[in-house]
C-alpha positions in Angstrom: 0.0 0.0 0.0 1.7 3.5 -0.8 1.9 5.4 2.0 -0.6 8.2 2.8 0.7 12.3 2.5 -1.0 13.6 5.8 0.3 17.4 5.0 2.5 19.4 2.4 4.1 22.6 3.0 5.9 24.5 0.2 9.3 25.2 2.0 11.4 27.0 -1.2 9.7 28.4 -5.0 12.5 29.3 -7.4 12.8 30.4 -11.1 13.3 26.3 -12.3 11.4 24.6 -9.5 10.4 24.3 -5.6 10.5 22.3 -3.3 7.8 21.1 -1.1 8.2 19.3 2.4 6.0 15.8 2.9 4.7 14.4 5.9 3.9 10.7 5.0 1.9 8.2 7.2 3.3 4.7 6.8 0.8 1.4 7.5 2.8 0.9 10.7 2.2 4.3 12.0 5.2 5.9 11.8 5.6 9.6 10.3 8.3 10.8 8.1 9.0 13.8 6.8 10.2 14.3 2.8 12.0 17.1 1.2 10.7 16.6 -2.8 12.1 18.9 -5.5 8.9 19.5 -8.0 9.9 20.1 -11.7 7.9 20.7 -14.3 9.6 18.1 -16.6 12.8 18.5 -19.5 13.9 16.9 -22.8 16.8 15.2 -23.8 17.8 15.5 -27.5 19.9 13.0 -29.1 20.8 14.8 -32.2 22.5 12.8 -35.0 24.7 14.8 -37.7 25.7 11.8 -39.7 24.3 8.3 -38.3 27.3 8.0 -36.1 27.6 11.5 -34.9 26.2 12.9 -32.0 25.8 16.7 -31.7 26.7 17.8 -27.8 26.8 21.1 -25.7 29.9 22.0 -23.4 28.2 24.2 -21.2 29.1 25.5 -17.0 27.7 23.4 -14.2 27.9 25.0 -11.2 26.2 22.6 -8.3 29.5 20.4 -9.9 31.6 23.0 -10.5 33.1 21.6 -13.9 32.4 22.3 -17.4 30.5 19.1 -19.1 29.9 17.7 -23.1 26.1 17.1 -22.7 23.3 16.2 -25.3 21.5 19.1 -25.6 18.0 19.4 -22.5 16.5 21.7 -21.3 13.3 22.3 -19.1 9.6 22.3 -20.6 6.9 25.4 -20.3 4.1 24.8 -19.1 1.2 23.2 -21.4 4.1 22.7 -24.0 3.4 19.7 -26.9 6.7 17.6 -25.5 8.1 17.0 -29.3 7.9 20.8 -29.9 9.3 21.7 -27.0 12.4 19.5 -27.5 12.8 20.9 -31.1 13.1 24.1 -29.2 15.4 23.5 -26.6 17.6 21.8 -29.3 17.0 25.6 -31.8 18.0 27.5 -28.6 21.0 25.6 -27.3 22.8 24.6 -30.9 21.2 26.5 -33.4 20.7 22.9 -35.6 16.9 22.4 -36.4 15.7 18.9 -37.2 13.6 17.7 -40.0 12.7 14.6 -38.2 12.5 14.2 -34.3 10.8 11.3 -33.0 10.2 9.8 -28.8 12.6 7.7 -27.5 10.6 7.6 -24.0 10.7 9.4 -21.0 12.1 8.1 -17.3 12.5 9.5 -13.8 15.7 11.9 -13.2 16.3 11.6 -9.4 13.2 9.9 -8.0 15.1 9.6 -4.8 14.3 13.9 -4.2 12.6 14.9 -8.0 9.6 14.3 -9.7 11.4 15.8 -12.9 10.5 13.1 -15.9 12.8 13.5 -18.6 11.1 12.7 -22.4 14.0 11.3 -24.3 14.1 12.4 -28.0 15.9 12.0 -31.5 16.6 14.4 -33.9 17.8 14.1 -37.7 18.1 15.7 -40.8 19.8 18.4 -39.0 20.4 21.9 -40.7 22.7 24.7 -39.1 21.1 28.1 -37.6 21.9 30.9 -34.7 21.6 29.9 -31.0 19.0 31.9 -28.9 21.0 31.3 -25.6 19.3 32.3 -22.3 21.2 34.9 -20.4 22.9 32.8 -18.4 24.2 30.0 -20.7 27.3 29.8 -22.4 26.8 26.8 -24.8 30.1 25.6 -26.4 28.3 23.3 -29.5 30.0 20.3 -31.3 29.8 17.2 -33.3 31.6 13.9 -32.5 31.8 10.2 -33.7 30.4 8.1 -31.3 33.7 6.5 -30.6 35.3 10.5 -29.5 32.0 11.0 -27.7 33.3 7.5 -25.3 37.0 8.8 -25.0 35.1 12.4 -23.7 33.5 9.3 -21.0 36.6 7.9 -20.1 38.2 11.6 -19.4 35.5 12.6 -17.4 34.3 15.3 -19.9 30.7 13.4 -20.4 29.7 12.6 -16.8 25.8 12.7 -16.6 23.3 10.3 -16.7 21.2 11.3 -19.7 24.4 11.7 -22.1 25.5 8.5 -21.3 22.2 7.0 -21.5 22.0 8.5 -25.2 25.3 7.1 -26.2 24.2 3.4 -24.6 21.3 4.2 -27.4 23.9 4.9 -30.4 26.0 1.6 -29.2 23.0 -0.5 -29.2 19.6 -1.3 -31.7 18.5 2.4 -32.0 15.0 1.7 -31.2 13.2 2.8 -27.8 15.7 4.2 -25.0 13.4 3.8 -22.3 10.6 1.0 -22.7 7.3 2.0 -21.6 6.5 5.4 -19.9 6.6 6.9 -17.0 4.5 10.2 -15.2 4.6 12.3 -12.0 1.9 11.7 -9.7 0.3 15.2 -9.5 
């Protein structure tokens, strides 16, 4: 039985997210309290320049303190058709529009704290524009065989979950990343 949320309190509301503090009842009586970061979802873009080459971002990350190789993300707005809004996000961040983007599936960030669900996308038949970079970003864009994306791996360079994911999808069969789909419980 999933346990029962007896209160909710929103502790922290930020320009990206907020987060909201849980008190759960368990079926044995116990109380515990939850600190749950609420998101309001992102894409991930595999973008293929040539069927073996993957287009990534070098962009800041602070809460790491490193500069990363990334497939291009980014959050969605509000109401926003999921394919459309990853065809922006991958406009905005490298410029490259995409005559074909197609779902690849969608899976839970950091269930552990988030309720961020990630829709996984690919994008081809890729033709070059401007960036429309937010502000704050400063978005380094480049292509690279799959087999330079893996050395960018081993050095450290590509060190987040849904790069690696996407280049565990170029290594394998090509067809959905994520089987089946997953939601937030609103």
């Amino acid at each position: 039985m999933i346990p029962k949320t007896t209160s909710s309190r929103i502790a922290f509301e930020g320009r990206v997210f907020r987060v909201r503090i849980d008190e759960v009842l368990y079926d044995d009586g116990s109380t515990h309290h939850f600190d749950v970061v609420e998101h309001p979802g992102s894409f991930g873009i595999i973008a293929l320049s040539a069927p073996n080459e993957i287009v990534l971002v070098r962009q800041y990350r602070h809460p790491v303190r490193r500069y990363l190789w990334e497939i291009p993300a980014g959050t969605a707005e509000h109401g926003e058709d999921p394919a459309l809004g990853a065809a922006r996000e991958l406009a905005e961040e490298t410029g490259y529009r995409a005559e074909r983007i197609r779902p690849l599936g969608t899976t839970f960030m950091t269930p552990g704290f988030c309720d961020e669900v990630m829709r996984f996308f690919v994008a081809e038949g890729l033709s070059a524009g401007g960036q429309a970079l937010d502000d704050d970003e400063r978005i380094e864009v480049g292509r690279f065989a799959k087999e330079r994306a893996w050395e960018l791996v081993r050095s450290g360079e590509i060190a987040d979950v849904k790069t690696l994911l996407a280049l565990r999808w170029m290594a394998g069969e090509r067809g959905e990343l994520v089987p089946g789909t997953v939601d937030r419980v609103d």
